[in-house]
Structures are given as structure tokens and as C-alpha cells.
C-alpha positions, 0 to 999 in steps of 0.5 A: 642688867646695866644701869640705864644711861642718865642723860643730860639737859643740853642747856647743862651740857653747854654751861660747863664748859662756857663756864670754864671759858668764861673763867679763862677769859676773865683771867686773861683780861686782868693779866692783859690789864696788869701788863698794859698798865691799866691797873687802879691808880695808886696800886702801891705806895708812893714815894717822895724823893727829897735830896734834902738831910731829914731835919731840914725845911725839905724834909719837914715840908714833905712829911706834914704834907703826908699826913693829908695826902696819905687819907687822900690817895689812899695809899702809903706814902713815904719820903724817900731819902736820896742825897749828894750831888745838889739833888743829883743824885735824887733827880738821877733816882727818879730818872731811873723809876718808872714814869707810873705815877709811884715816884715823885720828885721834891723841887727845889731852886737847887735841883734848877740850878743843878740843871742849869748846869746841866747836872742830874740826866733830866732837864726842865722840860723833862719835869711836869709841876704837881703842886707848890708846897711852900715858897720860904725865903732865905733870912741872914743868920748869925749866932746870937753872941756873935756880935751883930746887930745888924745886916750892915754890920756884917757886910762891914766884916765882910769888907774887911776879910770874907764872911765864912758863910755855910751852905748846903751846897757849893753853886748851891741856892743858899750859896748863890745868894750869900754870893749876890748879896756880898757883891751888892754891899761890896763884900766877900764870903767865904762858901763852907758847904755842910749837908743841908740846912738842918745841919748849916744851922746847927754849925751856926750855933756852934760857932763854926761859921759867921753867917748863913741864908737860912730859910725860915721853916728851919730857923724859926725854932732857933730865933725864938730860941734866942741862939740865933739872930735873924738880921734880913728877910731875902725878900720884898715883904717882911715875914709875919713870924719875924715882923721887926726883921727888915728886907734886904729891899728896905736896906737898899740891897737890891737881892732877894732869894726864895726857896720854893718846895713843890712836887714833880713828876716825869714827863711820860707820866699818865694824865689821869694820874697826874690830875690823880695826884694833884688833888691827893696832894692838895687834899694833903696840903689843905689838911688841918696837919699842914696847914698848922705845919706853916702856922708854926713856921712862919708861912702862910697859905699863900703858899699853895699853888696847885698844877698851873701855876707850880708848872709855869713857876718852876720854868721861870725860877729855872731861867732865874737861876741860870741867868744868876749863874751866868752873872756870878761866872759859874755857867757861860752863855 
């Protein structure tokens, strides 16, 4: 006799396989969600693009600020190393990655100046400033044994046979300025370009350039030192950490540079990760890390600048800088 057939209750016949619906669909909205670009923002590390040689002011700026923005966003986050060309190479590796939110460009006058001369595949208008990091003006540097006491004394040499002068660039900030500042005393410079600043001090030292435009977060160590000698501030105010050092305004030297350090990304990027990373980046730049970073550099908090106006800063050192170019002959109207 046949066992008798166990029927059911229809509320279970229907749940199962709803259940199974249920499950196929919540798949197909997340991997609808993963395609569309809706994922939770930051979803994997962040990378922040230098085109500046580790050891320099670049470099150091980008990895104190980590420290905080890291905690922040949640997320790793890297300095990422892309050299050669004036930030050429850099801007041209940013181009290339997705406009996610995942990549961030570390600006300085030097990628303005790239694309002032319409190097690097992006142009000013393609950037949307995040945050300003440092602003870091240039100090004239010699050996301490070289022999110059003051900044006049070395323009003189320079009127008598140009001042080998080093830089990380030829047609670069540190470049354009030594430029500017010899033709304002009526001297001349010789350009020798090296890798970047950490390495422009180093050759310094060594005797195998009279001078260079060093910026003070990576020629403070040197003058406290003693193997450098700080003979002008590029600036209208002096600096705290060198406060006997003058201005080239004091001198009467109507030139001043400053190198500014900030972060960028892409036009195109999300608006919601932008503002994401304006406040993961601040967090950073607020952290005890950092702000301890520009104690001991000689840089105050002053500095820091958020979105607006890192933004509206970035477009008029890039008419600064074309207009510079134009004036020494490197870029026509």
C-alpha cells in the first residue's frame, strides 16, 4: 500500500521559490551597482601621484599628510612615484586612470608651467583643486664655505661670469626664478638641472653648483646644519625658522617665488567624492603628524587651504606662470 502523499502548505509552496527570486535579484543589483560605479567611495587604496624624487619637499609633504588622511578616509593610501618630463610624466599617468576618485595628482608650480607650455595632455581647466598643503617659498642658497655672506655678494659674481645655478628643471619654477632674479640685479646663471630638490641640495653641498632656489622644507635641515648658507627669503615677509635671513623685497629685488603643494583631481571625477576627499585630506592635514611636519620645517598652518580657495589659487599661479614664461622668451603670446 503506498505511502500517502504529504501535501504542502501553499504559503510554503510559494515561499521557496520567491526565496530563490529574491536571492537572484539581490544579485543582480549589486553587480548592476559595481558596473554603474555606485560602490561605497573609497573601495580600494588611493594613490597620490608625485613627480617630484622621494626626499624632497614634494615628497615629504605628500607622506606627512598621509599619516592623517589615511585614519580619515579609511583606506590605504600611497604616494605613488611618477618622474621625468616636469611633472609630464605624472600628469600623463593621471590622465590615463579612471576619473574615480582613486587617483590624485600632487601640483606644484611646476606642472603650471608644464602646461603653460602645453605639456602633460591635461590642461588647467581639466584640474579641480582638493586642498592646499604647503605654500613654501624659495630661499637662495649657497655652500656655507663658498664665501658669500650676502645675496649682493653673489649677484656681483654673477655679473662677472654666470652663476651655475641648479635646478630640478630646465624651464622649471627653481629655473625661472634664478632667471628672474638674475636679470633684476643684472646678472646671469648658468641652469644645471638634477632630479629634484633633494638632490639639487645635495650637489649644493658638494660644491658642484655656486647657488640654487631651495625651498625651505627641504633646506631647513641644511642650515641648521651649518653646511648651507640661506642668503634670501623669495618672499615679501620673512621666514620664522630663518627670521635673520632678509627678503629679496628688503634687498630691493623686485622677485619673489613660491612653491605651493596641493592636491588635485580630474575634472569628470564624482562631486560626492570630491567633497569625500576634501575632508579626508584636511582630516590629514589637521592631524597632530602634520601639523608637526610644518613646525619642523619652518611653515606655518597658514598654509592649509581647502577646495575654494586651492582652486581659484591654482588658476592664477597658472597665469603667473605663463605670463613669467612669456617675459624670460620661453612661451610666445
Amino acid at each position: 500500500m503506498s505511502s500517502p502523499t504529504r501535501r504542502l502548505p501553499f504559503s510554503t509552496l510559494i515561499r521557496r521559490p520567491l526565496r530563490r527570486i529574491s536571492l537572484i535579484a539581490l544579485w543582480v543589483v549589486s553587480m548592476g551597482a559595481c558596473d554603474s560605479g555606485d560602490e561605497i567611495y573609497p573601495s580600494r587604496p588611493i594613490d597620490i601621484v608625485t613627480h617630484a624624487s622621494p626626499g624632497g619637499g614634494t615628497d615629504a609633504t605628500a607622506r606627512a599628510m598621509l599619516v592623517g588622511a589615511r585614519e580619515a578616509l579609511g583606506v590605504d593610501m600611497a604616494v605613488l612615484f611618477r618622474g621625468g618630463g616636469g611633472g609630464v610624466v605624472a600628469m600623463s599617468y593621471v590622465e590615463s586612470r579612471a576619473r574615480d576618485g582613486h587617483t590624485v595628482l600632487a601640483v606644484t608650480p611646476t606642472h603650471l608651467l608644464a602646461m603653460a607650455r602645453g605639456q602633460g595632455g591635461i590642461g588647467i581647466d581639466d584640474l579641480v583643486g582638493i586642498v592646499r598643503a604647503t605654500d613654501d617659498p624659495l630661499v637662495v642658497a649657497v655652500r656655507a664655505d663658498a664665501g658669500f655672506a650676502t645675496l649682493n655678494e653673489l649677484l656681483s659674481l654673477g655679473r662677472e661670469r654666470p652663476i651655475n645655478w641648479g635646478t630640478g628643471l630646465v624651464g622649471g619654477g627653481d629655473h625661472l626664478a634664478g632667471v628672474l632674479l638674475a636679470r633684476a640685479a643684472g646678472a646671469e646663471i648658468s641652469v644645471v638641472p638634477f632630479a629634484g630638490g633633494g638632490e639639487v641640495a645635495a650637489q649644493l653641498i658638494g660644491g658642484s653648483i655656486d647657488a640654487a632656489g631651495l625651498n625651505i622644507t627641504e633646506s631647513l635641515q641644511h642650515f641648521e646644519r651649518g653646511s648651507l648658507t640661506a642668503l634670501a627669503v623669495m618672499a615679501e615677509q620673512r621666514l620664522s625658522a630663518i627670521p635673520d635671513v632678509p627678503t629679496t623685497i628688503e634687498l630691493g629685488i623686485d622677485v619673489s617665488y613660491t612653491t605651493v603643494r596641493g592636491y588635485a583631481v580630474l575634472k569628470g571625477t564624482p562631486e560626492d567624492r570630491i567633497e569625500a576627499l576634501e575632508r579626508g585630506l584636511l582630516a590629514g592635514l589637521d592631524h597632530a603628524a602634520f601639523r608637526q611636519y610644518l613646525k619642523g620645517v619652518g611653515l606655518s598652518e597658514a598654509s592649509i587651504a581647502g577646495r575654494e580657495v586651492w582652486d581659484a589659487q591654482l588658476r592664477r599661479l597658472y597665469e603667473d606662470a605663463r605670463q613669467a614664461l612669456v617675459e624670460v622668451g620661453m612661451v610666445t603670446e
